[in-house]
mmJSON file of the N, C-alpha and C atoms, coordinates in Angstrom:
{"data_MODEL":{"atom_site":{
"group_PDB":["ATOM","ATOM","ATOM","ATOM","ATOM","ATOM","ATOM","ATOM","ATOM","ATOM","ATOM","ATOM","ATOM","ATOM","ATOM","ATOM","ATOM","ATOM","ATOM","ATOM","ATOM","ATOM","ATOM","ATOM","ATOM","ATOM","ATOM","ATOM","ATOM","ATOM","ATOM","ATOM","ATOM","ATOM","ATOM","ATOM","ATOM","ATOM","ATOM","ATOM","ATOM","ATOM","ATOM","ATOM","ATOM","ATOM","ATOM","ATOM","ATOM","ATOM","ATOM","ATOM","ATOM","ATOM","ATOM","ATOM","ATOM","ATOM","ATOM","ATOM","ATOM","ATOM","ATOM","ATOM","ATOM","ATOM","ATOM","ATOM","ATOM","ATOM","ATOM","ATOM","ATOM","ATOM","ATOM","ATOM","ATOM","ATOM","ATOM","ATOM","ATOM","ATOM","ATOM","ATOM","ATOM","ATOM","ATOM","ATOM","ATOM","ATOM","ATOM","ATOM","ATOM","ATOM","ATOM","ATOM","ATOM","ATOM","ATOM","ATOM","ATOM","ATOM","ATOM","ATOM","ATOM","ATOM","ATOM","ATOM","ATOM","ATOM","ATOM","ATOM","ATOM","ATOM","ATOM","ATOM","ATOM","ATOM","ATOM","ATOM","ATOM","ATOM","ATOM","ATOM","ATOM","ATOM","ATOM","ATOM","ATOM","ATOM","ATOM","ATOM","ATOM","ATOM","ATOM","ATOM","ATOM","ATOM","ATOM","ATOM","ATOM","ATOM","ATOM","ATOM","ATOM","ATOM","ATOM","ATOM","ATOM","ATOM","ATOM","ATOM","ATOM","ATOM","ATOM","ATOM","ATOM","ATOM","ATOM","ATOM","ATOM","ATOM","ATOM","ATOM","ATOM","ATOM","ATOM","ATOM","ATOM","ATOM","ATOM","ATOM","ATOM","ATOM","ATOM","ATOM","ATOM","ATOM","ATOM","ATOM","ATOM","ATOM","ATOM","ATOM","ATOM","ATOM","ATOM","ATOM","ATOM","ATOM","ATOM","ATOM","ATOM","ATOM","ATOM","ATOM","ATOM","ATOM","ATOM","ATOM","ATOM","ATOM","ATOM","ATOM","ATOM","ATOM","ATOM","ATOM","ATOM","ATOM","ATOM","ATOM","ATOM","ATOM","ATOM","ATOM","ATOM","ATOM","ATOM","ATOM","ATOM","ATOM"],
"id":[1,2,3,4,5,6,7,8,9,10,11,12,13,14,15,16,17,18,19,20,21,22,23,24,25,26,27,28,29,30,31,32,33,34,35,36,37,38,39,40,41,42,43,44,45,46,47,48,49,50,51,52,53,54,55,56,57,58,59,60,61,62,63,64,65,66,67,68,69,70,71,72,73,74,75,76,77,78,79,80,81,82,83,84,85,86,87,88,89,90,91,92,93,94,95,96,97,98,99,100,101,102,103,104,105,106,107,108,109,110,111,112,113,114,115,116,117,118,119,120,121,122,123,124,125,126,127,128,129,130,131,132,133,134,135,136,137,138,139,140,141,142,143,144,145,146,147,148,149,150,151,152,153,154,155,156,157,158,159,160,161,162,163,164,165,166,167,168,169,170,171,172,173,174,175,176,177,178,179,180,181,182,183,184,185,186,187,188,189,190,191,192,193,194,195,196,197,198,199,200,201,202,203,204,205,206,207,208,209,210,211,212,213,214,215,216,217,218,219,220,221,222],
"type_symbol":["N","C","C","N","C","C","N","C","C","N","C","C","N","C","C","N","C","C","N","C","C","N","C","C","N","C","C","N","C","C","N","C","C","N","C","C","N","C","C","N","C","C","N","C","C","N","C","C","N","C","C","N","C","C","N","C","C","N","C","C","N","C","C","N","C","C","N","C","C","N","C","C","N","C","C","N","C","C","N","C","C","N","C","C","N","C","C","N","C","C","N","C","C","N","C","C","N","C","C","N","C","C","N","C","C","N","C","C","N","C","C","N","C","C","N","C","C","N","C","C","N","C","C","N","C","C","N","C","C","N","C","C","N","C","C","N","C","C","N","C","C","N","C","C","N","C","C","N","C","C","N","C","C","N","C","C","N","C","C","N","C","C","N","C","C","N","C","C","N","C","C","N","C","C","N","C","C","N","C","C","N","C","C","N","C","C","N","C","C","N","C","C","N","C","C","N","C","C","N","C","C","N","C","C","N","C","C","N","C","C","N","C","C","N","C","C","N","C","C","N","C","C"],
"label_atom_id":["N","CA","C","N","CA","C","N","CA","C","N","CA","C","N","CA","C","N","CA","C","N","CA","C","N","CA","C","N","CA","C","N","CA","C","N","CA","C","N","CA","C","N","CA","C","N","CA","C","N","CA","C","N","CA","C","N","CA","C","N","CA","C","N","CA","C","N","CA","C","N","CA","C","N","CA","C","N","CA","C","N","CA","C","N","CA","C","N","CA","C","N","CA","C","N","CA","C","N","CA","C","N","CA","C","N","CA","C","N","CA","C","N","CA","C","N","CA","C","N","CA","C","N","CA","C","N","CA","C","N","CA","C","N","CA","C","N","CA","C","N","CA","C","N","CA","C","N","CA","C","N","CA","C","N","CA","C","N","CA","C","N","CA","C","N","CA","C","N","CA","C","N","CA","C","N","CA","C","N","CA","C","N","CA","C","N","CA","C","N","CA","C","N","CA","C","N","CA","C","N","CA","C","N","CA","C","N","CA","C","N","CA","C","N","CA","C","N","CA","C","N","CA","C","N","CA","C","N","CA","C","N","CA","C","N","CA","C","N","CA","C","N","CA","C","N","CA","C","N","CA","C","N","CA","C","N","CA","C"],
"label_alt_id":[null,null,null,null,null,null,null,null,null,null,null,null,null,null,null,null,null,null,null,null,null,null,null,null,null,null,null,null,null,null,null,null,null,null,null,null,null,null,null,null,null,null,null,null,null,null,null,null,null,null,null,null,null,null,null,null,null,null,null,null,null,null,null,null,null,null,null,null,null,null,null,null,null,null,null,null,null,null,null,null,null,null,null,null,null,null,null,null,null,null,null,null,null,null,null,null,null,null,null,null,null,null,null,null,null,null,null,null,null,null,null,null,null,null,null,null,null,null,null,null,null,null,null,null,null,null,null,null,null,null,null,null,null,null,null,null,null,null,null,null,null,null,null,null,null,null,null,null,null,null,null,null,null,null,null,null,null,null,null,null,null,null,null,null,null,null,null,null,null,null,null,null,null,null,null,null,null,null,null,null,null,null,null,null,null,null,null,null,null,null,null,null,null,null,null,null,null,null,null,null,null,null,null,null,null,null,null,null,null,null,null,null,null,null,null,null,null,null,null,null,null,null],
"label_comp_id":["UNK","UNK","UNK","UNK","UNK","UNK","UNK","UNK","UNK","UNK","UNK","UNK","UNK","UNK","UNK","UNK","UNK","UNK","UNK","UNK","UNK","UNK","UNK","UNK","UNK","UNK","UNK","UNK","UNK","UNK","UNK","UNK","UNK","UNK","UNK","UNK","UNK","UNK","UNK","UNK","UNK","UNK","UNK","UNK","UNK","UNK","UNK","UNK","UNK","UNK","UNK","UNK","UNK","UNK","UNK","UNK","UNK","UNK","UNK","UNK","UNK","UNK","UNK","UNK","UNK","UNK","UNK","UNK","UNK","UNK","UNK","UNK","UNK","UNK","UNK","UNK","UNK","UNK","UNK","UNK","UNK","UNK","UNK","UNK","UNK","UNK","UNK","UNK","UNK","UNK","UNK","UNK","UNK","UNK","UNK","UNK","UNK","UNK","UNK","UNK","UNK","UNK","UNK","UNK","UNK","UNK","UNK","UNK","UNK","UNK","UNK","UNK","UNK","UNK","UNK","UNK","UNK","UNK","UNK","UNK","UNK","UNK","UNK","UNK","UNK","UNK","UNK","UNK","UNK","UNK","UNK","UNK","UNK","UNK","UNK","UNK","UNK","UNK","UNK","UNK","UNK","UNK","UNK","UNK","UNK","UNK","UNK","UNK","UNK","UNK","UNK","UNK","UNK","UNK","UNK","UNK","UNK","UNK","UNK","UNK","UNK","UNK","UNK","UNK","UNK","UNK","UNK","UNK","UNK","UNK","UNK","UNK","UNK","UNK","UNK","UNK","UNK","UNK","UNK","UNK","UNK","UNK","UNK","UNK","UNK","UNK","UNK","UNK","UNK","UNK","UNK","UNK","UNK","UNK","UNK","UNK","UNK","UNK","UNK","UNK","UNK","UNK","UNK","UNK","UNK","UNK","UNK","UNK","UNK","UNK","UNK","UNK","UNK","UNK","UNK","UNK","UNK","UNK","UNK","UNK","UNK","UNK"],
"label_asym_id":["A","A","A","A","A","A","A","A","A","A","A","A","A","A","A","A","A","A","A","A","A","A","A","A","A","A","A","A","A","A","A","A","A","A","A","A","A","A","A","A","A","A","A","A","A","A","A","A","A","A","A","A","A","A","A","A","A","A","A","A","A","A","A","A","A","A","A","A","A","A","A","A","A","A","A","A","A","A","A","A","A","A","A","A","A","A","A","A","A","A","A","A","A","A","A","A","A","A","A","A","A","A","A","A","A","A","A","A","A","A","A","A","A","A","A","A","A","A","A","A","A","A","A","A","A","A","A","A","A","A","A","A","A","A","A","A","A","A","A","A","A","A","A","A","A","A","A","A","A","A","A","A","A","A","A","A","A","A","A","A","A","A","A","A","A","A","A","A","A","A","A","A","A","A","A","A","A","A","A","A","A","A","A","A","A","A","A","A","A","A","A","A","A","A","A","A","A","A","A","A","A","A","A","A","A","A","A","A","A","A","A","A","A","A","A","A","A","A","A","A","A","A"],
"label_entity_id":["1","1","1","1","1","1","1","1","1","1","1","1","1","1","1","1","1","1","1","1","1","1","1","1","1","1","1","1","1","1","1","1","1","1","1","1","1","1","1","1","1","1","1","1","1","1","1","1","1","1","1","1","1","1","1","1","1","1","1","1","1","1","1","1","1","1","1","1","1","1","1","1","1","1","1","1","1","1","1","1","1","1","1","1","1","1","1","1","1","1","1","1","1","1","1","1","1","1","1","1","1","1","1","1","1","1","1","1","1","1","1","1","1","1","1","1","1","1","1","1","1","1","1","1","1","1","1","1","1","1","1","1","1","1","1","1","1","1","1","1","1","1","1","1","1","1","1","1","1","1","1","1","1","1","1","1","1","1","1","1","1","1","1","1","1","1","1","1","1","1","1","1","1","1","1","1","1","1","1","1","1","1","1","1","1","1","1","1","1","1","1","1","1","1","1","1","1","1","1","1","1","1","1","1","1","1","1","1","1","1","1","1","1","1","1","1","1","1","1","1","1","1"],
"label_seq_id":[1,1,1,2,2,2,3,3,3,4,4,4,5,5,5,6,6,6,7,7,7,8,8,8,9,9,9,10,10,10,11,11,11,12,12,12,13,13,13,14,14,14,15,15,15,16,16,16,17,17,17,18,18,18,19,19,19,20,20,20,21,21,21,22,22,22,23,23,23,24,24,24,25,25,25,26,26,26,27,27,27,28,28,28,29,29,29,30,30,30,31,31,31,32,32,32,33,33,33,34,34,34,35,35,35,36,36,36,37,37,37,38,38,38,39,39,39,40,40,40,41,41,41,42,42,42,43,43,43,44,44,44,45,45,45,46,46,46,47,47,47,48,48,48,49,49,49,50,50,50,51,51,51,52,52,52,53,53,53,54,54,54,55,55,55,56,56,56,57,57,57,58,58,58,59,59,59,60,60,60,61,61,61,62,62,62,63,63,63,64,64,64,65,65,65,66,66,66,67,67,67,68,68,68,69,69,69,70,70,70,71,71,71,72,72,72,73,73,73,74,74,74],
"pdbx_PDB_ins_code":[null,null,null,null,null,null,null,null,null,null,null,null,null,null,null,null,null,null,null,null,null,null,null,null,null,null,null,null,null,null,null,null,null,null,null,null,null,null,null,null,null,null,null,null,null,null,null,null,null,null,null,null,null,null,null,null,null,null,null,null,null,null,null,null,null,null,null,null,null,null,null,null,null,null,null,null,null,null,null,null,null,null,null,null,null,null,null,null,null,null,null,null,null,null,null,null,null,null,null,null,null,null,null,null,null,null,null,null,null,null,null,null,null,null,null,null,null,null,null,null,null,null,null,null,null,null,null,null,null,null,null,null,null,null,null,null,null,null,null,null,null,null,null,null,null,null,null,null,null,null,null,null,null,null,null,null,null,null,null,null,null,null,null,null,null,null,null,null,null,null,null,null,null,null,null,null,null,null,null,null,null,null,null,null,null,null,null,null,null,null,null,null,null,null,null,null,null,null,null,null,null,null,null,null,null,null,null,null,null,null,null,null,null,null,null,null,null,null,null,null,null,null],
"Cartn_x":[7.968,7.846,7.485,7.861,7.987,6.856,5.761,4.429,4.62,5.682,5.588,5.229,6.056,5.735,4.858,4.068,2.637,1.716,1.85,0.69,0.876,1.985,2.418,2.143,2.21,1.785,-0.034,-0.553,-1.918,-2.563,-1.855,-2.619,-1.855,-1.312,-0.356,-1.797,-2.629,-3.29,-4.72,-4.893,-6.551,-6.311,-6.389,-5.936,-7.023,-8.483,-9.588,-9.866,-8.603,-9.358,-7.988,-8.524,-7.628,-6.779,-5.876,-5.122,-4.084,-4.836,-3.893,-3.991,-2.666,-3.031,-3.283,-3.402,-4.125,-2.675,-3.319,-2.401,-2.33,-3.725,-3.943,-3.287,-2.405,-2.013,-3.384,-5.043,-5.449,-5.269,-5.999,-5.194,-6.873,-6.456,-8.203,-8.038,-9.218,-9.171,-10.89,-10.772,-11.679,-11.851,-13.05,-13.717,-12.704,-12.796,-12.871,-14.226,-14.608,-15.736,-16.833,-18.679,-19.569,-20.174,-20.914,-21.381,-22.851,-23.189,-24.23,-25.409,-26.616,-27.228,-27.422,-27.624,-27.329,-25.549,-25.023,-23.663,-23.958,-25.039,-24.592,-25.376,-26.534,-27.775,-26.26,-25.16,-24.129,-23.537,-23.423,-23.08,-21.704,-21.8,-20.204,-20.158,-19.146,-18.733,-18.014,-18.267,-17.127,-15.922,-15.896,-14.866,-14.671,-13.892,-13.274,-12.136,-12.013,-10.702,-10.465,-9.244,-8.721,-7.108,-6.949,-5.931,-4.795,-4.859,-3.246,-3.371,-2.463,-2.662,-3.157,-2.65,-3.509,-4.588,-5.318,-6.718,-7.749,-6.526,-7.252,-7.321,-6.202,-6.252,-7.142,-7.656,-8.635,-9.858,-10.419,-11.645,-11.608,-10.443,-10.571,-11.021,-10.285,-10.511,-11.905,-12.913,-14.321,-14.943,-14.289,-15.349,-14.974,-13.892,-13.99,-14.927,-15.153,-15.631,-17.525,-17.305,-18.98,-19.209,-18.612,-19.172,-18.724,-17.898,-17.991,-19.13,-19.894,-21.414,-22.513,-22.327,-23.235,-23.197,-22.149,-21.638,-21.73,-21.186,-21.13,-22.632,-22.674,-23.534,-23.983,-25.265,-26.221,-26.306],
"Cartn_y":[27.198,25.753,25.219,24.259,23.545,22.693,22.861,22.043,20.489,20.128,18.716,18.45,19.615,19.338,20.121,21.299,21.101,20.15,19.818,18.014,17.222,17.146,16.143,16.253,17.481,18.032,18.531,18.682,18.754,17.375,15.99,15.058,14.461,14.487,13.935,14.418,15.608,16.055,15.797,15.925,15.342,13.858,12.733,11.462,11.105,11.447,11.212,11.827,12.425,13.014,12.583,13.016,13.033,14.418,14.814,16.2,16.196,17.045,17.518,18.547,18.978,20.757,20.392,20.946,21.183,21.293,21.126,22.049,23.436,23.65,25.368,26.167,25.077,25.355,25.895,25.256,25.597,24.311,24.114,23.227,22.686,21.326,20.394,19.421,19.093,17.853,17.26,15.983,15.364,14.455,13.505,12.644,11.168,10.571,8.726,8.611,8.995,8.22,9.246,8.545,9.581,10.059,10.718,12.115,11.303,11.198,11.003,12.402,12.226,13.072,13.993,13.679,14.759,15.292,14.839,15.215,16.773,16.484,17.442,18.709,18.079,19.034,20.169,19.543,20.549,21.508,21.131,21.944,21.395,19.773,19.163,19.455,19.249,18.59,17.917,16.818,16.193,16.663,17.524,18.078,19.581,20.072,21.528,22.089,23.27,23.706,25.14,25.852,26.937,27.53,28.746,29.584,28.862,28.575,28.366,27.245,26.423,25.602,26.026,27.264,27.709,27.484,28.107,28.566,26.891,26.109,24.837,23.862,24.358,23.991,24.208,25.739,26.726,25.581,25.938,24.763,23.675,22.813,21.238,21.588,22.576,23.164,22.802,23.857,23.986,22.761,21.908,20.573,19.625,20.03,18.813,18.981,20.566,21.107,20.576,21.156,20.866,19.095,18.35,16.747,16.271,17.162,16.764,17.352,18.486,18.864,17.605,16.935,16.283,14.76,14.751,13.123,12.421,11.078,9.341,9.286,8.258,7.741,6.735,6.724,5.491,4.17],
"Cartn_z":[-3.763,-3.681,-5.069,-5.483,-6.563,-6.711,-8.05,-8.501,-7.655,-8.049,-7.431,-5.702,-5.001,-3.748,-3.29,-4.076,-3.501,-3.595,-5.122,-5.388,-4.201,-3.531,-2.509,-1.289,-0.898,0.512,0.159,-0.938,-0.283,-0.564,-1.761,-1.473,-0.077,0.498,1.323,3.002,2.761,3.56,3.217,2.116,1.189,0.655,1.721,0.706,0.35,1.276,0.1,-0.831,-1.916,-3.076,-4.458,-5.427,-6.38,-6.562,-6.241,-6.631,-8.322,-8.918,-9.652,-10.728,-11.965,-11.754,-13.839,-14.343,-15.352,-16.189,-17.871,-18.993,-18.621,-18.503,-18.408,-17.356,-16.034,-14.676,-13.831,-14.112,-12.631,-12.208,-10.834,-10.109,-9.401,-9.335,-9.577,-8.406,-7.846,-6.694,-7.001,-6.937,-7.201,-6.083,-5.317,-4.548,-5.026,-4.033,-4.871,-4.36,-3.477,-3.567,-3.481,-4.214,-4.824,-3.042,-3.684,-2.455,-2.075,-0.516,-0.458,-0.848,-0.528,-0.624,0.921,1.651,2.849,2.525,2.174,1.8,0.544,-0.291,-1.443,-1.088,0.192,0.431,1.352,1.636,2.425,1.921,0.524,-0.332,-0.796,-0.45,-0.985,-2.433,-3.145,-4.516,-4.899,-5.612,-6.138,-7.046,-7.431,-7.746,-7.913,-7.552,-7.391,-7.864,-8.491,-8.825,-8.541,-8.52,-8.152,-9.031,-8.548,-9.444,-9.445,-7.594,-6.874,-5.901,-5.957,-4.597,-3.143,-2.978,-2.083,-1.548,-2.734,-2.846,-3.125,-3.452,-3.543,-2.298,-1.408,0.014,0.526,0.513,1.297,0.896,-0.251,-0.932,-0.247,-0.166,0.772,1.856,2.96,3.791,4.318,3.244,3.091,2.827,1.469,1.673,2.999,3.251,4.913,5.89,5.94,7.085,7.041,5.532,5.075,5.177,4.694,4.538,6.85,7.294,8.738,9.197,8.988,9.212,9.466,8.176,7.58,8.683,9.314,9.829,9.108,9.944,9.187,8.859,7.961,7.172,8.554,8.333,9.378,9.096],
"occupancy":[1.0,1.0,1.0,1.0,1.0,1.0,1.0,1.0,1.0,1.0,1.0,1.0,1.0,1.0,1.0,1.0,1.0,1.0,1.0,1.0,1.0,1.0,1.0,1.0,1.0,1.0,1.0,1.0,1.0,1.0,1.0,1.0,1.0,1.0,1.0,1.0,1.0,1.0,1.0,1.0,1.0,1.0,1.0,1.0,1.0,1.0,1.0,1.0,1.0,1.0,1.0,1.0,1.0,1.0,1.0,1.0,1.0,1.0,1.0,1.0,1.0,1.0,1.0,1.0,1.0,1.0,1.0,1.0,1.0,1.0,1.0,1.0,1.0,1.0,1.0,1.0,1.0,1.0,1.0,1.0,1.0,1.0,1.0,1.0,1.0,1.0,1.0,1.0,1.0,1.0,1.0,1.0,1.0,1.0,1.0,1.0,1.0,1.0,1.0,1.0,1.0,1.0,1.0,1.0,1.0,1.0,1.0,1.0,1.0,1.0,1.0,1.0,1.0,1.0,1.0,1.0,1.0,1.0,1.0,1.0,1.0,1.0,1.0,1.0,1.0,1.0,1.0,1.0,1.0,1.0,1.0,1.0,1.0,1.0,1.0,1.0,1.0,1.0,1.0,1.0,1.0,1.0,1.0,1.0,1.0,1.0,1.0,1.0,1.0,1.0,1.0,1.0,1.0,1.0,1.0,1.0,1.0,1.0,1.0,1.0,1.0,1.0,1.0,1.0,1.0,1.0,1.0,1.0,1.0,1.0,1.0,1.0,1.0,1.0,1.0,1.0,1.0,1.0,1.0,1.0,1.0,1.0,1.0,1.0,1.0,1.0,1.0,1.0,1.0,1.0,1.0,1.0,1.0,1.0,1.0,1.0,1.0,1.0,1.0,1.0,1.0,1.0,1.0,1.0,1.0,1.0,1.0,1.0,1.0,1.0,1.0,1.0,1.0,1.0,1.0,1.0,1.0,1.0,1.0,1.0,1.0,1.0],
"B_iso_or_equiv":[0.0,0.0,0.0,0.0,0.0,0.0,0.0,0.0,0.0,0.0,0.0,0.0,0.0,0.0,0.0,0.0,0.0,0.0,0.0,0.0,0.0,0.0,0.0,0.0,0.0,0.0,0.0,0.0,0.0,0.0,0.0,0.0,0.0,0.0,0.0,0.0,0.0,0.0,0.0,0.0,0.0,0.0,0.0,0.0,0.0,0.0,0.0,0.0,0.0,0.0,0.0,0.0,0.0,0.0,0.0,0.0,0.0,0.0,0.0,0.0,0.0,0.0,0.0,0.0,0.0,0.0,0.0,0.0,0.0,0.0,0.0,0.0,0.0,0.0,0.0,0.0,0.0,0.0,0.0,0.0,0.0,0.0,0.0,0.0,0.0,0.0,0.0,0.0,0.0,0.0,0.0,0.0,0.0,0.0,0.0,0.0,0.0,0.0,0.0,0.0,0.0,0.0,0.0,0.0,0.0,0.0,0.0,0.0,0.0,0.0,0.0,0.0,0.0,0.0,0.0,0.0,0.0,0.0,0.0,0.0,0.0,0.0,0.0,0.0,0.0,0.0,0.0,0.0,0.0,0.0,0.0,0.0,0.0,0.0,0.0,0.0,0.0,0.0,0.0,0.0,0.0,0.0,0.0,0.0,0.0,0.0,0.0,0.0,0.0,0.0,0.0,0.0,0.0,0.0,0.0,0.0,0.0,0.0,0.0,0.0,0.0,0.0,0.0,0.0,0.0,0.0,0.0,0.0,0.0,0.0,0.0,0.0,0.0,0.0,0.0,0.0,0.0,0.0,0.0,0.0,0.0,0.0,0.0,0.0,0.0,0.0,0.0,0.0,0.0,0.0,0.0,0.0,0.0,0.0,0.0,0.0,0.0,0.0,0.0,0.0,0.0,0.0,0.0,0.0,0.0,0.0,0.0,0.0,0.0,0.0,0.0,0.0,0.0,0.0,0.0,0.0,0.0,0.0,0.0,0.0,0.0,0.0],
"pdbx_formal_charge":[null,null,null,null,null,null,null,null,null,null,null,null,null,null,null,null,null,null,null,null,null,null,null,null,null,null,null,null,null,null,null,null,null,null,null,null,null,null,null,null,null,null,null,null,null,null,null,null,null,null,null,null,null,null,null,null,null,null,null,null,null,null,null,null,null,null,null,null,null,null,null,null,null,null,null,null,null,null,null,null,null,null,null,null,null,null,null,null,null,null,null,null,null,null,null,null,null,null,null,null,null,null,null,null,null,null,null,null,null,null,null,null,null,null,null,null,null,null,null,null,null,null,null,null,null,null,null,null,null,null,null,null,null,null,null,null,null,null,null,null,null,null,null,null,null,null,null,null,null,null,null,null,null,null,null,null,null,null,null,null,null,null,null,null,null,null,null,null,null,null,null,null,null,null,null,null,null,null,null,null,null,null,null,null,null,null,null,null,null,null,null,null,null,null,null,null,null,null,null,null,null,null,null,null,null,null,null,null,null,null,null,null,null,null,null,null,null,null,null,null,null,null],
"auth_seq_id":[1,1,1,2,2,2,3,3,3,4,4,4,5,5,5,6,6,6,7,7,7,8,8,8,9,9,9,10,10,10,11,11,11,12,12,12,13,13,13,14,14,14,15,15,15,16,16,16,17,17,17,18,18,18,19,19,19,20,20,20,21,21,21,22,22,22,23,23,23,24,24,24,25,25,25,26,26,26,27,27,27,28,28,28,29,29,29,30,30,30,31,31,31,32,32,32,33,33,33,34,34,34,35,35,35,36,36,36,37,37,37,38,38,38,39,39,39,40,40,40,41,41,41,42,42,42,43,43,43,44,44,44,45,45,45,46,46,46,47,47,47,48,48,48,49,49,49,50,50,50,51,51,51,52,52,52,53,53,53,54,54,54,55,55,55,56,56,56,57,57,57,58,58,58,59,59,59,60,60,60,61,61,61,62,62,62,63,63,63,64,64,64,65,65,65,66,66,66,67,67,67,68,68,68,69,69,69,70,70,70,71,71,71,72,72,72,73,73,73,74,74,74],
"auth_comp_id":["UNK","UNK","UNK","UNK","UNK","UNK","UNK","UNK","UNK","UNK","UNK","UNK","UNK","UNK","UNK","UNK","UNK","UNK","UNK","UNK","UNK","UNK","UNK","UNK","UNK","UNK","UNK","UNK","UNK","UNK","UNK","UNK","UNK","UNK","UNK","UNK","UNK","UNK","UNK","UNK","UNK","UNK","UNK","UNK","UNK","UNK","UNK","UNK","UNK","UNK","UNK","UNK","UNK","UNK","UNK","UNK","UNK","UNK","UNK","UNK","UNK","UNK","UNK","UNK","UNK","UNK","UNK","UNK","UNK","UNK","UNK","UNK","UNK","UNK","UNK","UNK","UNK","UNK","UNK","UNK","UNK","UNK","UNK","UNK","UNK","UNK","UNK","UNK","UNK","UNK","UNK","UNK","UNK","UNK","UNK","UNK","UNK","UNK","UNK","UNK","UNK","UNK","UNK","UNK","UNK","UNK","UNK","UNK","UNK","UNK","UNK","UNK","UNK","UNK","UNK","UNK","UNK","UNK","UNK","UNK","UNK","UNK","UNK","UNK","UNK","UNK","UNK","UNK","UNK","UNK","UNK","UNK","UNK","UNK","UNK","UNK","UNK","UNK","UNK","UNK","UNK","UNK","UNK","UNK","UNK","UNK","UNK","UNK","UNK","UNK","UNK","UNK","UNK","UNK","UNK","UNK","UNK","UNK","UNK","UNK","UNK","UNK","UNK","UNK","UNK","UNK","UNK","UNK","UNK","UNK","UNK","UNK","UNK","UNK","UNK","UNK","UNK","UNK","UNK","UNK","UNK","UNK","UNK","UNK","UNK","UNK","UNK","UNK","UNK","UNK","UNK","UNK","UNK","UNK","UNK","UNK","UNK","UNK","UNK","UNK","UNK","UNK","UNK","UNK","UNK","UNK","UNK","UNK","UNK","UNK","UNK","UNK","UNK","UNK","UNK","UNK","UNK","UNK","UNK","UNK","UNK","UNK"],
"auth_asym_id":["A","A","A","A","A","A","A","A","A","A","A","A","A","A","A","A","A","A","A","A","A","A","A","A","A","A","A","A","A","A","A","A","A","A","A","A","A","A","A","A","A","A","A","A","A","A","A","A","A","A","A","A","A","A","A","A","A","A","A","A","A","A","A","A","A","A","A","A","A","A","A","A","A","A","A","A","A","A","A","A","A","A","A","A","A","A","A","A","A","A","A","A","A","A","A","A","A","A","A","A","A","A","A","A","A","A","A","A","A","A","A","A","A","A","A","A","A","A","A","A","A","A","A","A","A","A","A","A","A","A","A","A","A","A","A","A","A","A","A","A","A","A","A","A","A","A","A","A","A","A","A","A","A","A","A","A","A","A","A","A","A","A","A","A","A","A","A","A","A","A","A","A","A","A","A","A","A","A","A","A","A","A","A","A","A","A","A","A","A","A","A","A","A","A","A","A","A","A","A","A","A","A","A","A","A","A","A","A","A","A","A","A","A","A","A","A","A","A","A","A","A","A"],
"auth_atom_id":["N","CA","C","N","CA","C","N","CA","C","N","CA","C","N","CA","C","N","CA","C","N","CA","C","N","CA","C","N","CA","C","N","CA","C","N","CA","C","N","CA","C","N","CA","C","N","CA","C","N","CA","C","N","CA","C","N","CA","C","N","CA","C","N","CA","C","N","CA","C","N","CA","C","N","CA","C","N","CA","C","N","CA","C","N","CA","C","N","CA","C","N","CA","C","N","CA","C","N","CA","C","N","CA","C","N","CA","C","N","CA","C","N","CA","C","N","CA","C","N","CA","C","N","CA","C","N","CA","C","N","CA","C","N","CA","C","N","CA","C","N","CA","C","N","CA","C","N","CA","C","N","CA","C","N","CA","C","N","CA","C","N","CA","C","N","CA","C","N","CA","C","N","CA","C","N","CA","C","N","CA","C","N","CA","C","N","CA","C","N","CA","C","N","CA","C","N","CA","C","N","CA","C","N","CA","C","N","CA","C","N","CA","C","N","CA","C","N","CA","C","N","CA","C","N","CA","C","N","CA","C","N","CA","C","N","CA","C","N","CA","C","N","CA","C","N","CA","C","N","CA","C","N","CA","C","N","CA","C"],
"pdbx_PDB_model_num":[1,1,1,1,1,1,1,1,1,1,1,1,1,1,1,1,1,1,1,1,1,1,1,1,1,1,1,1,1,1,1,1,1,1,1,1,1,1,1,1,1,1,1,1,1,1,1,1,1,1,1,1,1,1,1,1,1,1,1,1,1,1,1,1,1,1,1,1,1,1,1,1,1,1,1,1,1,1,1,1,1,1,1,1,1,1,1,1,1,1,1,1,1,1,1,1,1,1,1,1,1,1,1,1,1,1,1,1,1,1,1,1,1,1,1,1,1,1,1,1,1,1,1,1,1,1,1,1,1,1,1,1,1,1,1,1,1,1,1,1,1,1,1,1,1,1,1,1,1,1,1,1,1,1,1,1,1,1,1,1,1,1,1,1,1,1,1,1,1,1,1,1,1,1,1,1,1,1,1,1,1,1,1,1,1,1,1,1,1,1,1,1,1,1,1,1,1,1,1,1,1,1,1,1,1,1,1,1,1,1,1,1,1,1,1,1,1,1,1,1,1,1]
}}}
């Protein structure tokens, strides 16, 4: 699969984040919006990177799972 249509299919699946892959080719996703603090005590981050799209899926994966732990804000 071709750089372009992974950028597309994982922001197309992460639209709350920024996706995209480096000079160096790793491959980066960032927040739009900042992290509460029960959010970071989850172990969120605002930004993350990895080898392969893959592995950067897997990571979203993990921060969805972790900031849905945490629930909506009160």
């Amino acid at each position: 699969m071709s750089f372009d249509r992974h950028l597309a299919e994982i922001a197309r699946e992460f639209p709350d984040w920024t996706i995209w892959r480096s000079d160096a080719g790793r491959w980066w996703a960032t927040r739009h919006h900042p992290l509460s603090a029960a959010e970071r005590d989850a172990g969120c981050a605002m930004t993350i990177d990895a080898d392969t799209p893959e592995g950067l899926r897997d990571q979203l994966i993990d921060q969805r799972e972790r900031a849905a732990s945490v629930g909506p804000d009160p």
